[in-house]
Legacy VTK file of the C-alpha trace (Angstrom):
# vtk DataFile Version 3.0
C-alpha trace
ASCII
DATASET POLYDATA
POINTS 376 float
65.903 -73.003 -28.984
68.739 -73.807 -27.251
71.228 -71.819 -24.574
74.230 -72.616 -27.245
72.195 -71.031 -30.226
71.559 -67.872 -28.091
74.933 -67.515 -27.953
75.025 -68.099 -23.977
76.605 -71.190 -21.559
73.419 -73.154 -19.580
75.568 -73.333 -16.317
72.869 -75.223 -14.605
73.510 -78.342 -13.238
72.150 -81.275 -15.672
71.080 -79.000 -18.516
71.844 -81.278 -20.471
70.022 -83.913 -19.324
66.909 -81.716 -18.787
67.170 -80.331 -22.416
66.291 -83.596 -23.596
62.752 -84.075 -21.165
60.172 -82.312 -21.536
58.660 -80.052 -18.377
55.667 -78.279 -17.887
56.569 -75.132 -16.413
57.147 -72.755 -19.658
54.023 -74.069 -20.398
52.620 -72.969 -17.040
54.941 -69.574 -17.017
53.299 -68.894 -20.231
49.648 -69.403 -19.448
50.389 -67.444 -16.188
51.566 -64.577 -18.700
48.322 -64.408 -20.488
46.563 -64.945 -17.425
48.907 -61.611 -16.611
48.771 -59.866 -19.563
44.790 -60.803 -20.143
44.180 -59.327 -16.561
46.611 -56.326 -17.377
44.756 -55.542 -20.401
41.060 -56.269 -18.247
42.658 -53.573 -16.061
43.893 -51.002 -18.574
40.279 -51.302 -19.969
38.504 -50.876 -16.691
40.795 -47.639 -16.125
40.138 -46.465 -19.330
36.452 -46.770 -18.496
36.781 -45.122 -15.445
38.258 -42.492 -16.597
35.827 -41.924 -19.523
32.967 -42.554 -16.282
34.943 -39.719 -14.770
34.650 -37.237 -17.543
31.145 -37.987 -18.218
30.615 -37.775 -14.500
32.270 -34.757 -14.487
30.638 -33.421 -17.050
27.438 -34.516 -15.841
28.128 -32.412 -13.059
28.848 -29.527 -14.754
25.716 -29.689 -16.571
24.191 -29.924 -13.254
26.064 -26.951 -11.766
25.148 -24.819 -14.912
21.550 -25.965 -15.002
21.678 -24.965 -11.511
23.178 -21.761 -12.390
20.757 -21.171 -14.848
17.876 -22.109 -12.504
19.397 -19.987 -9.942
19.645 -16.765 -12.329
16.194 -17.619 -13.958
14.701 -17.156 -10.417
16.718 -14.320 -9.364
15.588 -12.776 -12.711
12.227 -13.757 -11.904
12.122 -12.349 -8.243
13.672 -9.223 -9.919
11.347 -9.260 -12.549
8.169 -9.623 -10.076
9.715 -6.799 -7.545
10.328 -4.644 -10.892
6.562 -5.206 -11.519
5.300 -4.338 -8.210
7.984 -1.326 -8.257
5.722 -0.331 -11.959
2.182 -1.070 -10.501
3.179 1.567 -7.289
4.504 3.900 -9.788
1.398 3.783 -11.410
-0.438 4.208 -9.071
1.354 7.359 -7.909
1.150 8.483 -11.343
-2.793 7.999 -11.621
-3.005 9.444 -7.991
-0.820 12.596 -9.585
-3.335 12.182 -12.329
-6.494 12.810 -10.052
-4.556 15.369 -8.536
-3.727 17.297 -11.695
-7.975 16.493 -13.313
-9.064 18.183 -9.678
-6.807 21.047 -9.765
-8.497 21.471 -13.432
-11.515 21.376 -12.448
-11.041 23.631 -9.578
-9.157 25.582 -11.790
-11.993 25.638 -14.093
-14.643 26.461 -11.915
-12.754 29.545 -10.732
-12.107 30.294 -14.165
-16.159 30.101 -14.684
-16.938 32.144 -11.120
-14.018 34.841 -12.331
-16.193 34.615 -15.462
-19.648 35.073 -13.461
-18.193 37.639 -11.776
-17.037 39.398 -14.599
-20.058 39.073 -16.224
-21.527 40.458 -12.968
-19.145 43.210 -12.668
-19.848 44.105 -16.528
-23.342 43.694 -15.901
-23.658 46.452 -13.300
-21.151 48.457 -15.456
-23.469 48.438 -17.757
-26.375 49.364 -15.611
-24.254 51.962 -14.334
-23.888 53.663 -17.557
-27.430 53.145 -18.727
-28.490 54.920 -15.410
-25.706 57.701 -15.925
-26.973 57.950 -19.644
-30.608 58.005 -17.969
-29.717 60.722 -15.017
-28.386 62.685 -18.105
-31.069 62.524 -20.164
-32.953 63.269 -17.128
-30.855 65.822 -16.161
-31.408 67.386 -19.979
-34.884 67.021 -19.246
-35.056 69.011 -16.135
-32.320 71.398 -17.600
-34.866 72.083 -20.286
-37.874 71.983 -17.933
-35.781 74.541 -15.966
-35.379 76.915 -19.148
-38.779 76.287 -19.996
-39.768 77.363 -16.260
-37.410 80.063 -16.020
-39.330 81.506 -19.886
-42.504 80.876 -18.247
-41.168 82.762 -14.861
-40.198 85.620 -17.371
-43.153 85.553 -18.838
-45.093 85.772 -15.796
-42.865 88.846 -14.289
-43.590 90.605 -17.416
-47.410 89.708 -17.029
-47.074 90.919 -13.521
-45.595 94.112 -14.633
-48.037 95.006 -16.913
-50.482 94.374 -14.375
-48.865 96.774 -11.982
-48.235 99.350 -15.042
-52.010 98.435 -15.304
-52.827 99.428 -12.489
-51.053 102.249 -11.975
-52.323 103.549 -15.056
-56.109 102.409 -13.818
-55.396 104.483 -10.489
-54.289 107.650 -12.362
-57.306 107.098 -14.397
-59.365 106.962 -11.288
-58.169 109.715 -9.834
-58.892 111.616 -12.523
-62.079 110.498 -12.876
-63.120 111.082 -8.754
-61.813 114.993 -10.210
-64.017 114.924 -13.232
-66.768 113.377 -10.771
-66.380 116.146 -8.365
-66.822 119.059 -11.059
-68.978 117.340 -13.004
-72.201 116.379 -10.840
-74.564 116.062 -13.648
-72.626 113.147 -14.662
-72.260 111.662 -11.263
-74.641 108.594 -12.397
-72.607 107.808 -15.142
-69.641 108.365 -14.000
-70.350 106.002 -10.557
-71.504 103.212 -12.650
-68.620 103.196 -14.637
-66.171 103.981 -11.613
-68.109 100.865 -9.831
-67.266 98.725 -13.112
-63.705 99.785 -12.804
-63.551 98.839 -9.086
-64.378 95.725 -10.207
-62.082 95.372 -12.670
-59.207 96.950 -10.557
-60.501 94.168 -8.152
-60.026 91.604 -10.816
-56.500 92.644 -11.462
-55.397 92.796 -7.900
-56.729 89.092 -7.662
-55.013 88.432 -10.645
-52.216 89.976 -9.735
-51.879 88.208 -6.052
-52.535 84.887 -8.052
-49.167 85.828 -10.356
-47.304 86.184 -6.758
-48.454 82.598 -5.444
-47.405 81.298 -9.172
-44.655 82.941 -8.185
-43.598 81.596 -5.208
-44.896 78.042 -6.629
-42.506 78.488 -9.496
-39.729 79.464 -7.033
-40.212 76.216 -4.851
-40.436 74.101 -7.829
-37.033 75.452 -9.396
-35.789 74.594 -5.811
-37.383 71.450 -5.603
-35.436 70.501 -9.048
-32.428 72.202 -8.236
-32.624 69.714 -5.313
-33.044 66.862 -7.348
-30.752 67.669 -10.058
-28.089 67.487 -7.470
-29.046 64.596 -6.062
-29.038 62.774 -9.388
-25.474 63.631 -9.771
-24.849 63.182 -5.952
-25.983 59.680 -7.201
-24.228 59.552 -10.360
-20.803 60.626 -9.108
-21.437 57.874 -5.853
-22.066 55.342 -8.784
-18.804 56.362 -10.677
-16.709 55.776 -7.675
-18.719 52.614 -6.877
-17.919 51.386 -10.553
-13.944 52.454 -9.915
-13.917 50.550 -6.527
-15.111 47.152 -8.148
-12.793 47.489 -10.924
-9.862 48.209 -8.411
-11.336 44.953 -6.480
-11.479 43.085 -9.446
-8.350 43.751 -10.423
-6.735 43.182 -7.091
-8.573 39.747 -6.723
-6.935 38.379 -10.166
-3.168 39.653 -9.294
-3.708 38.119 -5.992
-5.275 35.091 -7.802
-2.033 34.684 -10.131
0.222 35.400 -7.253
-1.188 32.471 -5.209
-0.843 30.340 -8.143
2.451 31.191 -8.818
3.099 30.516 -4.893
1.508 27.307 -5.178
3.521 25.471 -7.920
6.558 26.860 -6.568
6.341 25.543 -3.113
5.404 21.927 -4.583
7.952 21.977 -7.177
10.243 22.534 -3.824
8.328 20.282 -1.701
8.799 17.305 -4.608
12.528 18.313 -4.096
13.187 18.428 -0.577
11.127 14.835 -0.462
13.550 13.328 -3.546
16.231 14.651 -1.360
15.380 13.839 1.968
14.343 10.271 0.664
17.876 9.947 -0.909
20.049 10.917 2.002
17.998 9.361 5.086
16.228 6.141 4.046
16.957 3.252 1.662
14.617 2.814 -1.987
11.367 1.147 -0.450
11.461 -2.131 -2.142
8.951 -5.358 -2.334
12.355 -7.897 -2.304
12.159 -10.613 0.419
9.131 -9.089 1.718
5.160 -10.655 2.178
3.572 -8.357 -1.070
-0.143 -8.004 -0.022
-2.104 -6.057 -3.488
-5.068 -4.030 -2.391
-7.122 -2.546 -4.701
-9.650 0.405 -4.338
-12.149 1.713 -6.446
-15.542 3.214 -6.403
-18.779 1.975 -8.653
-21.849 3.685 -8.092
-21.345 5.864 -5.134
-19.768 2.781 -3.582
-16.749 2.338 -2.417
-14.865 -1.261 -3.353
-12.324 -2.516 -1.344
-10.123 -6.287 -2.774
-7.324 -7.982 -1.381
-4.778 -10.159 -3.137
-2.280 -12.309 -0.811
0.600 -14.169 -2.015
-0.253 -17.530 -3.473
-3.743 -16.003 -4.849
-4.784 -16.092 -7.874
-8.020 -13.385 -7.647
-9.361 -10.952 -5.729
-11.151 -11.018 -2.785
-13.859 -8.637 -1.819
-14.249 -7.049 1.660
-15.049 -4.364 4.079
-13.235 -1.990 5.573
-13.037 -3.280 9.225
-12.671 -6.543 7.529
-9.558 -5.084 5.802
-8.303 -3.425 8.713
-8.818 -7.122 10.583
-6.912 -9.062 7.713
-3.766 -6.244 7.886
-3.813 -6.266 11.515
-3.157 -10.052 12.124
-0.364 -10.088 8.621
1.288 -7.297 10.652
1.385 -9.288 13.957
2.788 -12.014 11.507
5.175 -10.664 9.461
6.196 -7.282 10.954
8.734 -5.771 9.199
8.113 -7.805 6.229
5.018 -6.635 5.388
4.458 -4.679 2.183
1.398 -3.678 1.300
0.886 -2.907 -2.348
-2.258 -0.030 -3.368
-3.320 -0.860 -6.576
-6.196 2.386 -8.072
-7.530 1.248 -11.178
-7.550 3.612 -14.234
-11.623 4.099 -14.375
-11.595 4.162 -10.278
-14.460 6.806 -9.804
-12.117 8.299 -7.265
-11.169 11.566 -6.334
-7.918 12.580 -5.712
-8.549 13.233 -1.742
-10.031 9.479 -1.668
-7.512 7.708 -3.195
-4.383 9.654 -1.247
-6.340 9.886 2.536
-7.025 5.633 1.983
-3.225 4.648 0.415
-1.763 7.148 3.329
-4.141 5.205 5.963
-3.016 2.042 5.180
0.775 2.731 4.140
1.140 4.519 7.497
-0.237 2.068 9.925
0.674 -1.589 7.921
3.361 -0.841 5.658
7.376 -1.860 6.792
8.832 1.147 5.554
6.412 3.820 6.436
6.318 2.364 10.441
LINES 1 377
376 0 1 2 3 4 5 6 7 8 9 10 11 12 13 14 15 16 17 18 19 20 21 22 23 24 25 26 27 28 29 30 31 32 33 34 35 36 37 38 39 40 41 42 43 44 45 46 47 48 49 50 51 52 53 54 55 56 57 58 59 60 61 62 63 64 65 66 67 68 69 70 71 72 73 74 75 76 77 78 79 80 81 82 83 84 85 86 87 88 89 90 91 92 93 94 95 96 97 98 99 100 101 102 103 104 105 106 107 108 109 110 111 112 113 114 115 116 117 118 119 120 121 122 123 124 125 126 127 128 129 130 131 132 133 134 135 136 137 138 139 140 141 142 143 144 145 146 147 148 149 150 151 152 153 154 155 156 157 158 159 160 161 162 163 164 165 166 167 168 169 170 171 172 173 174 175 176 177 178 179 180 181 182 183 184 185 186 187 188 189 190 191 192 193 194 195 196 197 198 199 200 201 202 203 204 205 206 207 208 209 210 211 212 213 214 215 216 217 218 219 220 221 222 223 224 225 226 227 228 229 230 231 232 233 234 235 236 237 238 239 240 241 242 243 244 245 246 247 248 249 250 251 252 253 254 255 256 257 258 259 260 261 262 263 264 265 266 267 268 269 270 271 272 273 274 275 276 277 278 279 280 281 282 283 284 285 286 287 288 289 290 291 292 293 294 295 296 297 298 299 300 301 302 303 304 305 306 307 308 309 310 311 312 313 314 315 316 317 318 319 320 321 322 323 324 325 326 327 328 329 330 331 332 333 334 335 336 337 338 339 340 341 342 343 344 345 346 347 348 349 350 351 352 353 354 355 356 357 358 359 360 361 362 363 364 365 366 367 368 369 370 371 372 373 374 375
């Protein structure tokens, strides 16, 4: 198309003549505009694939930095999770060291409750004695009572033998006198008469024996009513020391269980305040005791057949291992050296240990006190 049919003047000089021969350079100017536009559009489609390079870069990265993230927060979780664990596993094993505590205080609970009930059993025991020799010392003391009427009746009996005997005789010696009178007037019957007076010697001879025997009877009777006066008051000498014996053990008894409940009483309230003051004291002076960032060593003790079993677990173990005590001590020793004040030693009392309570706290004290970071 021509400059005229544009509507504009070629000014050049010989446009006209160079209208009329052909030239290469539009053809040239035109190639180098593909060439242009071809490398333009090359371009535009590189940056467009850069940028989509960028974004999936980016996101790349993102997914990178989340997965990191999530990594990061899965092993925080995880370290919080394991130092939640070993915070459980000492908690239990305060709890089952509370729980020895509590099944010894039972049983020594018990076997006071059984000696209170020996004693008891003892006390009622001797009570009972007590009465069944009281009931005996009154039976007794019946039995002499009617012993004693029975000896006083005889006693009566014997005074009123022993006063016919001396109205007996008096009556005999009036009789004899009146016979040595008849025997003086009357000689003729002097033979008579002397044989009959010698038979009533005899007889008054009889009757004074007789009658000296009543006296030592007498006299026996007399000491024997002492004799069992005496005893009579012994036996309630006895029975009244008994009594008082009986009311003294009571009053013992009775002060040994107030003085039993009282101590008791005294007992759970100091450790109810001693568990508070500790709760407090731990609160105000010294940081939670915690198992983060530190070398967790797991010990475990135990006791099977009389013996006692000592295992340690160390960080990147998978079992127990079984050892003595020096050997223990040995092994602590040298992760102490090591670690210092990153050692935390973990005690671990099974649920069927075969300890008692004394065992389990005198070894976890031991070893929390001389290895442990936040005990030192």
């Amino acid at each position: 198309m021509s400059a005229h049919a544009q509507g504009f003047v070629d000014l050049r000089v010989d446009a006209l003549h160079r209208m009329d021969e052909d030239s290469v350079w539009p053809s040239f100017t035109d190639i180098m505009t593909v060439v242009v536009m071809i490398f333009l559009m090359v371009l535009i489609a590189i940056l467009i694939r850069n940028v989509e390079l960028v974004k999936e870069l980016r996101a790349t990265m993102e997914a990178e930095r989340a997965a990191a993230e999530i990594a990061q927060a899965t092993a925080e979780q995880k370290a919080n999770l394991a130092v939640r664990l070993v915070a459980l596993e000492e908690q239990l094993s305060q709890l089952r060291l509370l729980l020895l505590q509590e099944q010894e205080q039972h049983e020594t609970t018990k076997l006071n409750l059984v000696a209170r009930a020996t004693e008891l059993r003892r006390i009622e025991n001797e009570r009972d004695l007590v009465r069944r020799q009281r009931e005996a010392l009154q039976r007794e003391k019946q039995a002499l009572v009617a012993e004693r009427a029975e000896l006083q009746g005889e006693l009566s009996q014997a005074q009123k033998t022993t006063s016919k005997l001396v109205s007996n005789k008096a009556k005999l010696e009036t009789k004899l006198a009146g016979v040595s009178d008849e025997l003086a007037g009357a000689r003729q019957t002097n033979l008579a008469l002397t044989s009959e007076r010698s038979a009533l010697e005899q007889r008054v001879t009889a009757l004074t024996d007789n009658l000296a025997e009543t006296e030592e009877s007498k006299q026996a009777l007399t000491a024997q009513k002492s004799t069992l006066e005496q005893r009579l008051m012994a036996l309630a000498d006895d029975l009244q020391a008994l009594r008082q014996l009986f009311t003294v053990k009571e009053s013992e008894l009775e002060t040994v269980q107030r003085s039993r409940q009282s101590e008791q009483r005294v007992f759970v309230e100091l450790k109810g305040e001693y568990a508070d003051l500790k709760q407090k004291y731990d609160r105000l002076v010294r940081p939670a005791r915690t198992a983060l960032g530190k070398h967790i060593v797991d010990i475990r003790y135990s006791k099977q057949n009389g013996q006692f079993l000592i295992q340690l677990r160390e960080p990147g173990e998978t079992a127990y291992r079984e050892m003595s005590r020096s050997a223990l001590h040995d092994r602590l020793r040298d992760l102490k050296d090591q670690f210092g004040k990153k050692l935390y030693t973990k005690i671990v009392i099974p649920e069927q240990s075969g300890l008692s309570y004394s065992e389990a706290w005198s070894f976890t004290n031991d070893l929390l006190y001389r290895y442990d970071y936040y005990y030192r």
